[in-house]
NUZALO-817721 format. One record per residue (C-alpha): y, z, x. Coordinates in steps of 0.05 Angstrom, whole numbers, plus 5000, padded with zeros to 4 digits. Layout:
<rec><c2>Y</c2><c3>Z</c3><c1>X</c1></rec>
...
This chain:
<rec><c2>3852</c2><c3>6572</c3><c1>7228</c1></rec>
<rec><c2>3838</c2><c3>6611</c3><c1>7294</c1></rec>
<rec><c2>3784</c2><c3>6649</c3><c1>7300</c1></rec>
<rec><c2>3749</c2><c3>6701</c3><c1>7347</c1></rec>
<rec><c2>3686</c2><c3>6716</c3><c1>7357</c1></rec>
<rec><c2>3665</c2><c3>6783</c3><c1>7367</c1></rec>
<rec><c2>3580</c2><c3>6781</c3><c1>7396</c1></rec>
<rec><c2>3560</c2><c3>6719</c3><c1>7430</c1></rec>
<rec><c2>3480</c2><c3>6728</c3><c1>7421</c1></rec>
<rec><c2>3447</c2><c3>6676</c3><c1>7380</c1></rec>
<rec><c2>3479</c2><c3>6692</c3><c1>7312</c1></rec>
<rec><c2>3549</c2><c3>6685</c3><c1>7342</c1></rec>
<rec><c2>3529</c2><c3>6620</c3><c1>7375</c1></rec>
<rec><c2>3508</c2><c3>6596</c3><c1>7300</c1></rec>
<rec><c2>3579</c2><c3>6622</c3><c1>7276</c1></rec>
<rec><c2>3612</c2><c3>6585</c3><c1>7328</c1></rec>
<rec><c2>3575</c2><c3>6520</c3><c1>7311</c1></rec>
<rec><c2>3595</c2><c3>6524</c3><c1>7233</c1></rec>
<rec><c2>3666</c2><c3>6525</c3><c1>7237</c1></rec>
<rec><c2>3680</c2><c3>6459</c3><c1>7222</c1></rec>
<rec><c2>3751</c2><c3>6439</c3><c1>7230</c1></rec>
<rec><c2>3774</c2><c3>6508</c3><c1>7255</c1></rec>
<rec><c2>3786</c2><c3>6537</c3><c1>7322</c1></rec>
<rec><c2>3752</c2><c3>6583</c3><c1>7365</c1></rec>
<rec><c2>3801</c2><c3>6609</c3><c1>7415</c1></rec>
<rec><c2>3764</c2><c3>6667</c3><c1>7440</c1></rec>
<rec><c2>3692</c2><c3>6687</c3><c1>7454</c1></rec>
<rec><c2>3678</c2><c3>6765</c3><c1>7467</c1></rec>
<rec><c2>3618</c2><c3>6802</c3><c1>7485</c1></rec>
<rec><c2>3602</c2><c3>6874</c3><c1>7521</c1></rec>
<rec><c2>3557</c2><c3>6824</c3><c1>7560</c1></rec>
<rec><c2>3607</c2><c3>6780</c3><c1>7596</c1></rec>
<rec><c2>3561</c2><c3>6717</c3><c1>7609</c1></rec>
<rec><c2>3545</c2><c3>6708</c3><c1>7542</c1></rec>
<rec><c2>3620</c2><c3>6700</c3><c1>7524</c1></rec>
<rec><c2>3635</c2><c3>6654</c3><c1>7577</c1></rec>
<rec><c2>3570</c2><c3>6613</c3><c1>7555</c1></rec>
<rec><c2>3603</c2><c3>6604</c3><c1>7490</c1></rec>
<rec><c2>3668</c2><c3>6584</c3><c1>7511</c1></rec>
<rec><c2>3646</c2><c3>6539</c3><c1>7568</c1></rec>
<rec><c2>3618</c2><c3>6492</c3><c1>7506</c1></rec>
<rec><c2>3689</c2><c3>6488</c3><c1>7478</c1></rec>
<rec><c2>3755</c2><c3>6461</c3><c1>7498</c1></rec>
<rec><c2>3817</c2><c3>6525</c3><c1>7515</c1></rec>
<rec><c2>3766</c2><c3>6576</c3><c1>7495</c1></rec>
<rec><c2>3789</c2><c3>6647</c3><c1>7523</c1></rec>
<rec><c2>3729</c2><c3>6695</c3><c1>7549</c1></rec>
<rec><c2>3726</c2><c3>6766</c3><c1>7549</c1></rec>
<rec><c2>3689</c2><c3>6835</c3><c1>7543</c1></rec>
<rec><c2>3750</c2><c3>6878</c3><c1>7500</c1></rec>
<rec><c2>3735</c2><c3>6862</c3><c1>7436</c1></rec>
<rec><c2>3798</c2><c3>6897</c3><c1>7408</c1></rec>
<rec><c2>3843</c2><c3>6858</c3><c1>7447</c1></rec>
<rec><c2>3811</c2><c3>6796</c3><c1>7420</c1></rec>
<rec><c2>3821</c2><c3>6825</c3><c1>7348</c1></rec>
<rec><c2>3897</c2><c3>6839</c3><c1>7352</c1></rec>
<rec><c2>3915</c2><c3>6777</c3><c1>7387</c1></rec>
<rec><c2>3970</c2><c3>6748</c3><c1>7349</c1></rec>
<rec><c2>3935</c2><c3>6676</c3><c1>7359</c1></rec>
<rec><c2>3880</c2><c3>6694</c3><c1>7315</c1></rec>
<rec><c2>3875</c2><c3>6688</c3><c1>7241</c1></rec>
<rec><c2>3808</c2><c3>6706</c3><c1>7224</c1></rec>
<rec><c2>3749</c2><c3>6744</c3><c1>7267</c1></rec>
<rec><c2>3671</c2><c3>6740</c3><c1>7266</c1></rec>
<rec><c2>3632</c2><c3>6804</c3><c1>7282</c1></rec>
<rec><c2>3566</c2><c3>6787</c3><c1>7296</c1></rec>
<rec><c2>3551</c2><c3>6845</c3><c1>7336</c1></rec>
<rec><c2>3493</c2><c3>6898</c3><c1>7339</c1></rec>
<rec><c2>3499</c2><c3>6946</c3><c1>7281</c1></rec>
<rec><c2>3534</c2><c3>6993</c3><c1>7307</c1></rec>
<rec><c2>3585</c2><c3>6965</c3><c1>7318</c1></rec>
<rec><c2>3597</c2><c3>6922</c3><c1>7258</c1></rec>
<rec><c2>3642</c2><c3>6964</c3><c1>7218</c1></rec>
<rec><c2>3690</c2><c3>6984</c3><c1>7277</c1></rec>
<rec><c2>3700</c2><c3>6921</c3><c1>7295</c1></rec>
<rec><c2>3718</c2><c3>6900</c3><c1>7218</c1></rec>
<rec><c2>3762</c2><c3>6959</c3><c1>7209</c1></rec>
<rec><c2>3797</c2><c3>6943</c3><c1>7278</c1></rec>
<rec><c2>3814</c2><c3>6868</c3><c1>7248</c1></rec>
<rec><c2>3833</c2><c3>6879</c3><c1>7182</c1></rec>
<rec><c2>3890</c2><c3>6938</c3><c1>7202</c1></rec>
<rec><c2>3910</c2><c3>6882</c3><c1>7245</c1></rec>
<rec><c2>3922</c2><c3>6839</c3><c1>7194</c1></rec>
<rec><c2>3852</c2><c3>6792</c3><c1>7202</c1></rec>
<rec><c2>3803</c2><c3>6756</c3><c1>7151</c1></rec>
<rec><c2>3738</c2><c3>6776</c3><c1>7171</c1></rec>
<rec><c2>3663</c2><c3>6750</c3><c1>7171</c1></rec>
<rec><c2>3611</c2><c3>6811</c3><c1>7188</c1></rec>
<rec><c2>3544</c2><c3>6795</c3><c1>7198</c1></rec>
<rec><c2>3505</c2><c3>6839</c3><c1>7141</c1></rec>
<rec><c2>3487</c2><c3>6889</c3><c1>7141</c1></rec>
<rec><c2>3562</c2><c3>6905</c3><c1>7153</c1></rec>
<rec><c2>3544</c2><c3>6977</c3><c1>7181</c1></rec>
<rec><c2>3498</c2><c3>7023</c3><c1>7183</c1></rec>
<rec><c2>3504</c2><c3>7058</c3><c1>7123</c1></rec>
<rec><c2>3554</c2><c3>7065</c3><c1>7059</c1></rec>
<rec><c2>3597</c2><c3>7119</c3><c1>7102</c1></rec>
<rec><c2>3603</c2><c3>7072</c3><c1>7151</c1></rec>
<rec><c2>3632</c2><c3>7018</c3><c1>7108</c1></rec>
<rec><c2>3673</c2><c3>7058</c3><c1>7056</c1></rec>
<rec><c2>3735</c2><c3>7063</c3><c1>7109</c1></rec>
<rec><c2>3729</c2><c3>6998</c3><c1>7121</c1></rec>
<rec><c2>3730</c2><c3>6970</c3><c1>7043</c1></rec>
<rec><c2>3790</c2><c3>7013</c3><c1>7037</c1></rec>
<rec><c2>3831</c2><c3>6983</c3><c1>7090</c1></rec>
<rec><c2>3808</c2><c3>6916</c3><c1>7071</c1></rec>
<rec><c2>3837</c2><c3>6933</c3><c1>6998</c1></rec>
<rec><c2>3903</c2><c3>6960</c3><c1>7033</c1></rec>
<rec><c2>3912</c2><c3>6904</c3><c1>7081</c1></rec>
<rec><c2>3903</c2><c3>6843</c3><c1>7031</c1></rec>
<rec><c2>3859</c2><c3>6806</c3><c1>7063</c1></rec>
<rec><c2>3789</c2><c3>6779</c3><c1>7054</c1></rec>
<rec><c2>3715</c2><c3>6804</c3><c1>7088</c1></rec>
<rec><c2>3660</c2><c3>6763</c3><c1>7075</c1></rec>
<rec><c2>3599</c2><c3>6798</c3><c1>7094</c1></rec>
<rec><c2>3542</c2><c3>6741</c3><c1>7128</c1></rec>
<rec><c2>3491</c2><c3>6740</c3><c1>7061</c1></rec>
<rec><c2>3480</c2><c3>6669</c3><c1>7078</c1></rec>
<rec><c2>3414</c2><c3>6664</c3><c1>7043</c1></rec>
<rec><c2>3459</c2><c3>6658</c3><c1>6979</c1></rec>
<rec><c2>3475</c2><c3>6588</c3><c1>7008</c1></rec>
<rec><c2>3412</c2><c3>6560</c3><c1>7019</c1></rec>
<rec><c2>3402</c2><c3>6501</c3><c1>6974</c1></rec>
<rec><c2>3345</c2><c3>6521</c3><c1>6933</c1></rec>
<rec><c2>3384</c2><c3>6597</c3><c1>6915</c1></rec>
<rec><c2>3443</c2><c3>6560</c3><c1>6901</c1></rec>
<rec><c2>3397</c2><c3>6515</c3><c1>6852</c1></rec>
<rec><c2>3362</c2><c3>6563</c3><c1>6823</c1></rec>
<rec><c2>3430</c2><c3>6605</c3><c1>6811</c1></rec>
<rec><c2>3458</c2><c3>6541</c3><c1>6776</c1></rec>
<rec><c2>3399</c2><c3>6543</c3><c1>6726</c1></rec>
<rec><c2>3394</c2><c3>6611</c3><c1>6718</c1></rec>
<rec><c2>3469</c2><c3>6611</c3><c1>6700</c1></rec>
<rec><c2>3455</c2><c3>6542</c3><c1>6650</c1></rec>
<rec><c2>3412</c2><c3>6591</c3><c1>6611</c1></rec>
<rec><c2>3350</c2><c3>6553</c3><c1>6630</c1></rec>
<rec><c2>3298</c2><c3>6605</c3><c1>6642</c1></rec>
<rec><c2>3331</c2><c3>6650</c3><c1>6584</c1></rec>
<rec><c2>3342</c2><c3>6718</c3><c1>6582</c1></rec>
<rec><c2>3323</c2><c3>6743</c3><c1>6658</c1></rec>
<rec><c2>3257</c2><c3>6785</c3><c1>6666</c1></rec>
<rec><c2>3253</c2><c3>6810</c3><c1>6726</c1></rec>
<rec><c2>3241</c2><c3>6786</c3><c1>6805</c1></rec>
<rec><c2>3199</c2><c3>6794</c3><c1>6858</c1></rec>
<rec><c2>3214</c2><c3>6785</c3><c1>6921</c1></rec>
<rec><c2>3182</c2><c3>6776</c3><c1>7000</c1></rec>
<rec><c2>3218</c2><c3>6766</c3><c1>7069</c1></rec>
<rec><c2>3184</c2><c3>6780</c3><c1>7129</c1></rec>
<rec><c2>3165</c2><c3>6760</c3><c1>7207</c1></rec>
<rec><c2>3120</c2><c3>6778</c3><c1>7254</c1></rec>
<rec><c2>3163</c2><c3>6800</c3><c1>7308</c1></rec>
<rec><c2>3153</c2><c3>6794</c3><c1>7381</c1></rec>
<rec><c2>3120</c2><c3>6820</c3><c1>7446</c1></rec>
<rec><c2>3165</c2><c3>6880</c3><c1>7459</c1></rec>
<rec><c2>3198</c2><c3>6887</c3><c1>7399</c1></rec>
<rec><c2>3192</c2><c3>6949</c3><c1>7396</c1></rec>
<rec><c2>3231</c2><c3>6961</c3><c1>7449</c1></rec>
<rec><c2>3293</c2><c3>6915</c3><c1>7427</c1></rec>
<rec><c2>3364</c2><c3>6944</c3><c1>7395</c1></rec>
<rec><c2>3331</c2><c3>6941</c3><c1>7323</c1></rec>
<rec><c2>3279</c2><c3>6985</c3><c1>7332</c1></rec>
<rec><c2>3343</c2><c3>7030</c3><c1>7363</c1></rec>
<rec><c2>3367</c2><c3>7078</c3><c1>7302</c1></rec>
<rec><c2>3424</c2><c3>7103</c3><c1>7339</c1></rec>
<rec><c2>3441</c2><c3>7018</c3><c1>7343</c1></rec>
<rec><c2>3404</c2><c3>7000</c3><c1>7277</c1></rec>
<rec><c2>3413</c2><c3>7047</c3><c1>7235</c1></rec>
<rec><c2>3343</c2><c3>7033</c3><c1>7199</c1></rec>
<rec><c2>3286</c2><c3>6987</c3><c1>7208</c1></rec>
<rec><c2>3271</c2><c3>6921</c3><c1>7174</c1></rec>
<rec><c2>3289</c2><c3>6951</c3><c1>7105</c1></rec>
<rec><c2>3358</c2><c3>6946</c3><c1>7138</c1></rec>
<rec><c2>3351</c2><c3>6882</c3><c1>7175</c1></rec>
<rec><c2>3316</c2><c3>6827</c3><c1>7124</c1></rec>
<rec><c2>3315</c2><c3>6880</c3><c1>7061</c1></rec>
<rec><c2>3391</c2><c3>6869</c3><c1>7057</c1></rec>
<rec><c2>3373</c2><c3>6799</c3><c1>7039</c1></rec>
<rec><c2>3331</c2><c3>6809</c3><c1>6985</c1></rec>
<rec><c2>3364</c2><c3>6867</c3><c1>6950</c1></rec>
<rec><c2>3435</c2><c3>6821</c3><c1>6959</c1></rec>
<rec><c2>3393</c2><c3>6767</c3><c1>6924</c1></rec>
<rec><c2>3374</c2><c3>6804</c3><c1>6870</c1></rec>
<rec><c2>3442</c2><c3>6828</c3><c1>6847</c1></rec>
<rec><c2>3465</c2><c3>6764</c3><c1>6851</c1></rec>
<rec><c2>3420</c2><c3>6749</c3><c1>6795</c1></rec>
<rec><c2>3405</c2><c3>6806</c3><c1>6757</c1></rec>
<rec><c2>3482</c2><c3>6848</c3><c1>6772</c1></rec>
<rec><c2>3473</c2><c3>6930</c3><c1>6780</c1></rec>
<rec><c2>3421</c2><c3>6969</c3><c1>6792</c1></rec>
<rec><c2>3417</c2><c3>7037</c3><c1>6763</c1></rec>
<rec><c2>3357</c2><c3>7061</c3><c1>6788</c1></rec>
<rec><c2>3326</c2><c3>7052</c3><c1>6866</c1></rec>
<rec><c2>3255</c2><c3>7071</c3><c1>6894</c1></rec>
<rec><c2>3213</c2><c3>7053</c3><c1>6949</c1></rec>
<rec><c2>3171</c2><c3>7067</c3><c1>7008</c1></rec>
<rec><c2>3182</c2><c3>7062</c3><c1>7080</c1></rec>
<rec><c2>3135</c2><c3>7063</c3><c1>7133</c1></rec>
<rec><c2>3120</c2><c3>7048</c3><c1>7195</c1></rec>
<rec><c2>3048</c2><c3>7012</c3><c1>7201</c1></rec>
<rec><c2>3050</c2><c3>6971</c3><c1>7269</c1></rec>
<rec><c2>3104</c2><c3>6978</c3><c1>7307</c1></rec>
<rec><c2>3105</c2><c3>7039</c3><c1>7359</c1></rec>
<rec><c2>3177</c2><c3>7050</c3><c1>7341</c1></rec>
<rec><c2>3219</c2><c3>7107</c3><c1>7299</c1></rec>
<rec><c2>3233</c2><c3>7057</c3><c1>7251</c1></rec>
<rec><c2>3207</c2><c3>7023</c3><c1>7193</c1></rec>
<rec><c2>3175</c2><c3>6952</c3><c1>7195</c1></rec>
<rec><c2>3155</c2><c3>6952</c3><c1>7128</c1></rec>
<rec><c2>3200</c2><c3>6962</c3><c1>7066</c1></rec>
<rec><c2>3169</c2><c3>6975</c3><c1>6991</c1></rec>
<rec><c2>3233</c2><c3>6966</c3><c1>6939</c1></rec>
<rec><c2>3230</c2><c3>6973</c3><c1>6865</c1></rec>
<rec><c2>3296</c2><c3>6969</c3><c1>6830</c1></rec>
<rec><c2>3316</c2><c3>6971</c3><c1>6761</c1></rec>
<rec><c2>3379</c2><c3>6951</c3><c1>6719</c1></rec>
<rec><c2>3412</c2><c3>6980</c3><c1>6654</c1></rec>
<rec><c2>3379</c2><c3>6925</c3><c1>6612</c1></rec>
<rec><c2>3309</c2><c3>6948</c3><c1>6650</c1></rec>
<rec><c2>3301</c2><c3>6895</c3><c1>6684</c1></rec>
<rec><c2>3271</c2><c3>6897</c3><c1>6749</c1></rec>
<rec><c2>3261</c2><c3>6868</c3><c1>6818</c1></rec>
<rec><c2>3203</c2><c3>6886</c3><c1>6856</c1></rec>
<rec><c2>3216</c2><c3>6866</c3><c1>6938</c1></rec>
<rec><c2>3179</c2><c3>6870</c3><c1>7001</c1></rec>
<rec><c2>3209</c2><c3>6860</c3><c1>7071</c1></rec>
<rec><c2>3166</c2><c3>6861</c3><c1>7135</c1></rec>
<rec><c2>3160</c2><c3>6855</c3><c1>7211</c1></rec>
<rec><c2>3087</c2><c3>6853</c3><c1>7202</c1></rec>
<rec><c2>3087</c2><c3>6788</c3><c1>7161</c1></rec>
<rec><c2>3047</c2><c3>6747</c3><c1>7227</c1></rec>
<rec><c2>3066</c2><c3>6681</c3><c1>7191</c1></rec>
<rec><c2>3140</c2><c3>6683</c3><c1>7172</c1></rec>
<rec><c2>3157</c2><c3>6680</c3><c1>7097</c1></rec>
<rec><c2>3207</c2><c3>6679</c3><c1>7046</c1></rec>
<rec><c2>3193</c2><c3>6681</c3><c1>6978</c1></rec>
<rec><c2>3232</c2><c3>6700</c3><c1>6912</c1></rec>
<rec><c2>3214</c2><c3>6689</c3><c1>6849</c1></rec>
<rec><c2>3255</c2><c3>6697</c3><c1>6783</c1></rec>
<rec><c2>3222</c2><c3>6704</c3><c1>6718</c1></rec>
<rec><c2>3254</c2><c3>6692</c3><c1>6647</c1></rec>
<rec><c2>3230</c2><c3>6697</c3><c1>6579</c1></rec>
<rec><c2>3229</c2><c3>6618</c3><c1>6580</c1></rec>
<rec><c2>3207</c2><c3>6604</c3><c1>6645</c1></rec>
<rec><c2>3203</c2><c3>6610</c3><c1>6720</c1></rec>
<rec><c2>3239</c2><c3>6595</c3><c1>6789</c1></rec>
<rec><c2>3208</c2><c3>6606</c3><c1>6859</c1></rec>
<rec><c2>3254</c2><c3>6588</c3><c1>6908</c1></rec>
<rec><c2>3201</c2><c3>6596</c3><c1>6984</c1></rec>
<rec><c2>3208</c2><c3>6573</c3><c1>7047</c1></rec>
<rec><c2>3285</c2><c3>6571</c3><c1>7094</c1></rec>
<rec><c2>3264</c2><c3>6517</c3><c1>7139</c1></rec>
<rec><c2>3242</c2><c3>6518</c3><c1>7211</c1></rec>
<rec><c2>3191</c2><c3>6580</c3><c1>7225</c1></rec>
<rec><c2>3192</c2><c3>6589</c3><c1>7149</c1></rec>
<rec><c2>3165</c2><c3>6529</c3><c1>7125</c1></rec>
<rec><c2>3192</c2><c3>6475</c3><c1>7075</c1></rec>
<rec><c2>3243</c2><c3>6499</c3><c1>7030</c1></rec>
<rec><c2>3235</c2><c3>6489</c3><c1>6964</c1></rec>
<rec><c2>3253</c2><c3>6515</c3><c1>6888</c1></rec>
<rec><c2>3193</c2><c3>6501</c3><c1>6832</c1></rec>
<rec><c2>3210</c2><c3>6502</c3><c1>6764</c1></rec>
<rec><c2>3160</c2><c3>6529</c3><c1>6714</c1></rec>
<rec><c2>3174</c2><c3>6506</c3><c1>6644</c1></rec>
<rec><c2>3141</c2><c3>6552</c3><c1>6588</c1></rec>
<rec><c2>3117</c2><c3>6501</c3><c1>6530</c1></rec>
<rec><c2>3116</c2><c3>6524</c3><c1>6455</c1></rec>
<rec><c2>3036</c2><c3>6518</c3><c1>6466</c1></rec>
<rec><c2>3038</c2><c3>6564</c3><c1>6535</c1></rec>
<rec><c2>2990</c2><c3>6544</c3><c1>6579</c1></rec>
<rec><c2>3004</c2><c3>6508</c3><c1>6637</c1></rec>
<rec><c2>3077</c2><c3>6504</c3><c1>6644</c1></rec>
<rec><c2>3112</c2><c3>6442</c3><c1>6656</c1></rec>
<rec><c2>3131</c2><c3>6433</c3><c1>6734</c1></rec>
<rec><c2>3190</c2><c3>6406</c3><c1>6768</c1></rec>
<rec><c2>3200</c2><c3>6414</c3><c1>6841</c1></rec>
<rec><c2>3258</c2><c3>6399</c3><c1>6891</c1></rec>
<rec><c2>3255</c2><c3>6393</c3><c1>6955</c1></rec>
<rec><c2>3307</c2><c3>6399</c3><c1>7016</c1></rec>
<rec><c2>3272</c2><c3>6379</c3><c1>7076</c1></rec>
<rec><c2>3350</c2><c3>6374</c3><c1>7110</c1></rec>
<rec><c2>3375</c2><c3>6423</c3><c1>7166</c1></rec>
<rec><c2>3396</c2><c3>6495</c3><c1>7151</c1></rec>
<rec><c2>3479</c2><c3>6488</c3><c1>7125</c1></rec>
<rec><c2>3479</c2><c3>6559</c3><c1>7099</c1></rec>
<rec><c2>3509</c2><c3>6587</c3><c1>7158</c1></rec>
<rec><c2>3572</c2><c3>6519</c3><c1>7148</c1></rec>
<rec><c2>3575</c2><c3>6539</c3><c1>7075</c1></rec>
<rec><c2>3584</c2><c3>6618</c3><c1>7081</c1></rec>
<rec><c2>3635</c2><c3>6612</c3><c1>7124</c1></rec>
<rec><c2>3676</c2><c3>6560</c3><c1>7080</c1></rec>
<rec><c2>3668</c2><c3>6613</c3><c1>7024</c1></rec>
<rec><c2>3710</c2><c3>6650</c3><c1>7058</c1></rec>
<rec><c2>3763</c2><c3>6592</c3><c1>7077</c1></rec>
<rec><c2>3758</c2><c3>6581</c3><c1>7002</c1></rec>
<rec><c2>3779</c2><c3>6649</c3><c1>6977</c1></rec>
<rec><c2>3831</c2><c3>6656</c3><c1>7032</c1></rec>
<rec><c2>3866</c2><c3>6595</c3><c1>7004</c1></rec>
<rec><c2>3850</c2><c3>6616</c3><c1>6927</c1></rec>
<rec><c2>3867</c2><c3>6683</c3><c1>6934</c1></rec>
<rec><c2>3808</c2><c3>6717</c3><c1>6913</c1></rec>
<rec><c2>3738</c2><c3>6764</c3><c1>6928</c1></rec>
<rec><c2>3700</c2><c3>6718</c3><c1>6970</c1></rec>
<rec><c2>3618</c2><c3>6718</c3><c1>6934</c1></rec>
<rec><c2>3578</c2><c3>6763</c3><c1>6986</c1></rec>
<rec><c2>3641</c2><c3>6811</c3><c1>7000</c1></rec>
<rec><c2>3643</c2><c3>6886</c3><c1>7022</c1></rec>
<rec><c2>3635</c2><c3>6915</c3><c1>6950</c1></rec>
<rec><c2>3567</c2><c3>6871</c3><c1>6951</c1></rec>
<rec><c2>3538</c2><c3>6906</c3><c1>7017</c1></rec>
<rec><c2>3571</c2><c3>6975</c3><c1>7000</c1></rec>
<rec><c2>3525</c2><c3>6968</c3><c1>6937</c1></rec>
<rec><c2>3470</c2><c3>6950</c3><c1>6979</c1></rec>
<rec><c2>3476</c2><c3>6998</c3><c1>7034</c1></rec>
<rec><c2>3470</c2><c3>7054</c3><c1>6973</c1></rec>
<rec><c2>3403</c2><c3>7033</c3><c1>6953</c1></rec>
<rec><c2>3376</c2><c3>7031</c3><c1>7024</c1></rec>
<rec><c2>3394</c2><c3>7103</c3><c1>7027</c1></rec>
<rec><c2>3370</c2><c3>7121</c3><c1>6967</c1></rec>
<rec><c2>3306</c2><c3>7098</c3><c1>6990</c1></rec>
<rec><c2>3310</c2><c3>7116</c3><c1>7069</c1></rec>
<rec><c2>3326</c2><c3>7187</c3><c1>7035</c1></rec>
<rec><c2>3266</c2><c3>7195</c3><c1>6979</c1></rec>
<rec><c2>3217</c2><c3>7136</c3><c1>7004</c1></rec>
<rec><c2>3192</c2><c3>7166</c3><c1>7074</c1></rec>
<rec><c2>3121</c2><c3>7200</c3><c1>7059</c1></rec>
């Protein structure tokens, strides 16, 4: 298939570099050296700053947004009236009104938005959702959950600390991620609380996030996510009645990744360990984007879609809304 990309920063340059046997045939960004960076490391690549020229062009089949926030759900709504698949780099907008329109045209257009939860296709997730879904750890518990970096000199003064661009702070950036996660697991939540506050940073955002979240069943996820983390970190574990999986580390900055499984013996005590390992570079960002090949050719929701980051957006303003003290 053809595809555009819409935001040629450092995300879009990892979109371009996972489409495997597809086509990029055009490379757009408000920043005109950026897209014609892009294209100059591909073959009959097309360069431009309109992005909704790029996104009616009769050439392409599917379109990457991979822009700053707020532009996200324009550019999605945009491609799928014109008849495009879409990828949209989460958090898909800025908040739920942003993305309802959007859903809605997707729904009316029949076709397929995959929103960029890529952390769902990290090896050790993926694992951990293959045992989870076995029935190995038994009836699910809850989770708890920590993403965070330690930004960067001027930081502060970059398009995420922005709300008029962001939308929100770092419960909106790396939050997403965890909440996403945690649904994937554990399905709805019913209830949404938290704390937001601003610590560090000399900005008018967050760069800490305090979630606790809780399903019908009462189950729970308890999830921090942080731009005052110094030594980046991921780490999520998921607790059964039988056992427990902690999937930590992405690669790169983040350390090794890794999933350990903790095996609850008849005796208790200390639990019997396995641990796997995936020392291999970072295919998540391959693998997302084939989900979406996959459910254009099968016809179907692709896993991480807008329904997923609609739900998510709602809890983030739940909290953005009852969290700030």
């Amino acid at each position: 298939m053809n595809v555009a990309i819409i935001g040629c920063g450092l995300i879009g340059q990892k979109r371009a570099d996972a489409l495997g046997e597809h086509r990029l045939v055009a490379a757009v960004d408000r920043a005109p050296e950026k897209a014609a960076a892009l294209a100059r490391s591909r073959p009959g690549v097309r360069a431009g700053s309109r992005w909704r020229e790029a996104v009616t062009a009769p050439d392409v089949d599917i379109v990457i947004a991979a822009t700053t926030n707020d532009c996200l759900a324009a550019v999605t709504l945009a491609a799928v009236k014109a008849g495009k698949h879409v990828l949209v780099e989460k958090p898909a907008a800025r908040n739920a009104a942003e993305l309802e329109p959007v859903l809605e045209a997707a729904a009316a257009a029949g076709v397929r938005v995959k929103v960029g939860f890529n952390l769902r296709r990290h090896p050790a997730l993926r694992k951990a959702k293959e045992l989870v879904d076995e029935g190995t750890l038994g009836p699910l518990l809850f989770i708890r959950g920590r993403y965070g970096h330690g930004g960067r000199p001027g930081y502060h003064r970059e398009w995420r600390a922005r709300p008029e661009i962001a939308g929100g702070g770092e419960l909106l950036d790396q939050g997403v991620h965890l909440i996403d996660l945690s649904r994937w697991f554990l399905g709805e939540f019913n209830r949404a609380g938290g704390l937001v506050r601003t610590f560090y940073w000399p900005m008018p955002v967050e760069d800490n996030g305090f979630i606790l979240l809780q399903t019908p069943a009462g189950q729970a996820a308890w999830l921090h996510a942080s731009c005052t983390e110094w030594k980046n970190t991921f780490s999520f574990e998921i607790y059964g009645r039988d056992g427990k999986l902690h999937a930590e580390g992405l690669g790169g900055s983040y350390g090794p990744e890794r999933l350990t499984y903790y095996k609850m013996l008849p005796e208790m005590g200390p639990p019997e360990t396995t641990i796997w390992e995936y020392p291999f570079p970072d295919r998540s960002w391959q693998l997302d984007f084939q989900e979406l090949i996959d459910a254009i050719r099968e016809n179907r929701q692709p896993g991480g879609n807008l329904n997923d980051a609609l739900a998510t957006l709602n809890i983030i303003q739940k909290i953005y809304e009852d969290g700030k003290l």
